[in-house]
N, C-alpha and C positions, 0 to 999 in steps of 0.2 A: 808631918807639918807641910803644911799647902806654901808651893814653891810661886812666887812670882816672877812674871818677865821684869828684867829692864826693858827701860825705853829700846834701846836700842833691838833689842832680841826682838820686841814687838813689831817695831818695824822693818826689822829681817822676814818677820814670819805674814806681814803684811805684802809684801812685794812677792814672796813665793807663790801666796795664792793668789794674787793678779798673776801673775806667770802665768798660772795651772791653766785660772780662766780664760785668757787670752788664747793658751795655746788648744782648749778645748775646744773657743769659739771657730778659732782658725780648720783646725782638725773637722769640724762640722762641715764648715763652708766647703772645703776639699773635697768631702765623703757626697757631700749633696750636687756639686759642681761634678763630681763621677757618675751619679746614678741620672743625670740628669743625660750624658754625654751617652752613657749607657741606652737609655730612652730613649735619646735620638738615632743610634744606629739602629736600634730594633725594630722600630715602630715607624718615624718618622723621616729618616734619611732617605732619599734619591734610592740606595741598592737595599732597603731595609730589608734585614733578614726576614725578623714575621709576615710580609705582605709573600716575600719570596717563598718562605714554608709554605703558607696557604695554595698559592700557584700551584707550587710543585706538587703539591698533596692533590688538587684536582685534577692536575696532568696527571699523576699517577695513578688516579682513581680509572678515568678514562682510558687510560691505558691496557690497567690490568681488564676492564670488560671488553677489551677489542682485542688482546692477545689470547695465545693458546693457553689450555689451562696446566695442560701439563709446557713446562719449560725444557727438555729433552729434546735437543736437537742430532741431528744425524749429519756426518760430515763425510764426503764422498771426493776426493781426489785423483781423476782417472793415472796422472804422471807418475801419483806414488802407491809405491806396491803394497801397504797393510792398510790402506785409505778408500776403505769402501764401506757406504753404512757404518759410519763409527760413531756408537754414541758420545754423545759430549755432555758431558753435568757441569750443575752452576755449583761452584766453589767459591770460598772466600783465597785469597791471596794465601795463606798459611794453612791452610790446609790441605796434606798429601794423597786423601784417600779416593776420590775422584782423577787425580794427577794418576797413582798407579794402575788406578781400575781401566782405565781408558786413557781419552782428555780429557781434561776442564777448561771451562767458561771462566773467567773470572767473572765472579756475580757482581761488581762493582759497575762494569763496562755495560754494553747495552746490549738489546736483542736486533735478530737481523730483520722484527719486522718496525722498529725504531726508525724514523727520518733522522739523518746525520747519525747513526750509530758508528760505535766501533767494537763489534764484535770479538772479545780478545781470547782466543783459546792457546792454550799452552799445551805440548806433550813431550815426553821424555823422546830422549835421541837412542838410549840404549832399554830403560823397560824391565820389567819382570818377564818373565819366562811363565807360558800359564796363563795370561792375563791378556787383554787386549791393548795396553798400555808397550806390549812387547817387542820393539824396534821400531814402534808405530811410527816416529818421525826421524827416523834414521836418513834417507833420503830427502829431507826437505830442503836440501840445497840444490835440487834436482829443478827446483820451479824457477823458472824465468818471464819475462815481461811476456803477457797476453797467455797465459796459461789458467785452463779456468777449474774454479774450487767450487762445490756445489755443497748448501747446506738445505735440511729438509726440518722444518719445525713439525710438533705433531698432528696440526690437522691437514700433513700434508702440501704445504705449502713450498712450493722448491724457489731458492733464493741462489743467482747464478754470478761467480764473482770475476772478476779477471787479474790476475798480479801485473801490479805499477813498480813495484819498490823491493827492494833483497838489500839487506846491510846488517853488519853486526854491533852489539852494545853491551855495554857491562850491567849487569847484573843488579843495581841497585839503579838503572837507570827508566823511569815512568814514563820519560817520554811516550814511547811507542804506545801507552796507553789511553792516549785522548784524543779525543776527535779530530776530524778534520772538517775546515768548513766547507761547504758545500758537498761533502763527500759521504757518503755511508760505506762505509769499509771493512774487511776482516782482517784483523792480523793474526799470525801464526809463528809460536817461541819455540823454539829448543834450545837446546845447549850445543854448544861447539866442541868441536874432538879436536884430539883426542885427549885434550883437558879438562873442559866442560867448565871451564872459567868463563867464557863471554855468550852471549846469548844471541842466536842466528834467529832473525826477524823477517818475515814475509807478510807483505801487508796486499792486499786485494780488494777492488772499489766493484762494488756492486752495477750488475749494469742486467738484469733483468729478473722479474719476479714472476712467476707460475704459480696461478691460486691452483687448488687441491678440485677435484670433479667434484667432489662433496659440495666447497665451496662454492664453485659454480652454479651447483645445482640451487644451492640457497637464493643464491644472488639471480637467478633466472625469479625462483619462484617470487622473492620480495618484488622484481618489474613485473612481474603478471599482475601481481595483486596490482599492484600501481595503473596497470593496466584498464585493471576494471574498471576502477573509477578516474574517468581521465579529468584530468583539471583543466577551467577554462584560460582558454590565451587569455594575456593582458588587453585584445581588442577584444573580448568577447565580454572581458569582464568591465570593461570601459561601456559599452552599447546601455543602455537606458531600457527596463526590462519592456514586450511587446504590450502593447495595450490595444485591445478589442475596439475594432471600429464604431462609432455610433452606426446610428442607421440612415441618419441623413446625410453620412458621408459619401464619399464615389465608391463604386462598385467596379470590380474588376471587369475587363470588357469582354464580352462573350456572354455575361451571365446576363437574363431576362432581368428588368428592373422591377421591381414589385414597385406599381404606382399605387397609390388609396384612390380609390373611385369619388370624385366629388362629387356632392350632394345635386341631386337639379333641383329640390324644392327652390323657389323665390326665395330670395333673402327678404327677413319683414324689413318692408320700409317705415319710417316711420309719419303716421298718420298727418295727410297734411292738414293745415287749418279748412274748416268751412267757409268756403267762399259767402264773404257781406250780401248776401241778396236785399238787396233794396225793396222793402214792403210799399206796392202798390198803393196808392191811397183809393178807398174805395169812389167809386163815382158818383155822383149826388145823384138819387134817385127822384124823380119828381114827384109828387103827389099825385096820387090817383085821383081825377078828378069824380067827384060824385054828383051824381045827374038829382 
């Protein structure tokens, strides 16, 4: 049997679904006032991320064709005793197997042919046995202000640093991992003894850079070429191109003048009128007399 509302149930059940709709409308209006807020930081705000990806993507396109291609840097510290030629690999932050093997780079951080880099390598204080990573930074509290670090990228390029800074920091602390402005810098981690709780930081500001003879040699041959074809100054490219003298202009002095010989013929004049001669009148002749 088909059940009817009351009045009243009716208009309980009237008011619930104006609720629904209102609270759906509202809920819309929210969801579209976010994607909209959304849109604007991505696209169209002042720091917008998508214009910034784009940059950064062409920065880093540029980049990677002017950098080495292998990333293999060699890290040479005359102060410390197992820091001669040590390769350094790019590692992520969590990962140990470049950490034991040698150094690591944290690959997050930048390269030392980067403007304002901060070159961040870590190495253990005590090490595997066997391995190159083997007391490698045992003595890195040995470096003091103006002691200099040398790193070599693979084509050769030497990159010469000098220590500004020695302090220690805990272990969960990034600081030491970001730039400095005006500065291109290396810093260098280990752990502290004999706990190995806090982390001994030495940081070094670049201050001279050594292309490779390779290098050189390149950069000699691209100015030769340049060479060849020299481009004109801006007065030369200013000047109005030369243009060939007529003939009936001046003639440099020294040189014989080539004159055209003028004509002697008479110039024709032109015929004057025949002078009016006045016709005589004849003289009256007499009659011959006849005898």
């Amino acid at each position: 049997m088909e059940k009817h509302l009351t009045r009243r149930q009716y208009r309980r059940l009237l008011r619930r679904r104006r609720a629904r709709r209102r609270f759906s409308g509202i809920f819309l209006v929210v969801v579209l006032a976010g994607l909209c807020l959304v849109a604007y930081a991505l696209v169209l705000g002042e720091d917008a991320l998508v214009p910034r990806a784009v940059e950064s993507a062409t920065q880093g396109e540029e980049l990677a064709a002017s950098a080495p291609k292998d990333t293999t840097l060699q890290l040479t510290i005359p102060k410390m005793t197992r820091v001669e030629d040590l390769p350094v690999y790019d590692a992520p932050w969590d990962e140990e197997a470049a950490l034991d093997a040698s150094v690591a780079h944290l690959d997050s951080t930048g390269f030392p042919w980067q403007d304002g880099a901060n070159v961040y390598i870590a190495g253990h204080r005590m090490g595997f046995p066997g391995t190159r990573s083997f007391l490698v930074f045992y003595d890195l509290d040995v470096l003091e202000d103006g002691d200099e670090v040398f790193l070599t990228d693979a084509d050769g390029t030497k990159y010469t640093y000098e220590v500004f800074d020695q302090f220690v920091t805990d272990p969960y602390d990034w600081g030491p991992t970001d730039p400095e402005a005006g500065k291109s810098i290396l810093t260098l981690q280990s752990c502290t003894l004999p706990d190995y709780t806090q982390r001994l930081i030495v940081q070094a500001e670049l201050t001279k850079v050594e292309p490779s003879e390779e290098a050189e040699q390149t950069q000699g041959a691209k100015t030769a070429a340049q060479q060849v074809e020299p481009k004109q100054s801006e007065s030369e490219q200013d000047e109005p191109a030369p243009v060939e003298p007529a003939p009936d202009e001046t003639v440099q002095e020294g040189e014989p003048v080539l004159v055209e010989p003028m004509s002697l013929e008479p110039m024709p004049l032109e015929p004057e009128a025949p002078a009016l001669v006045q016709e005589a009148e004849p003289a009256p002749v007499e009659p011959e007399q006849v005898s």
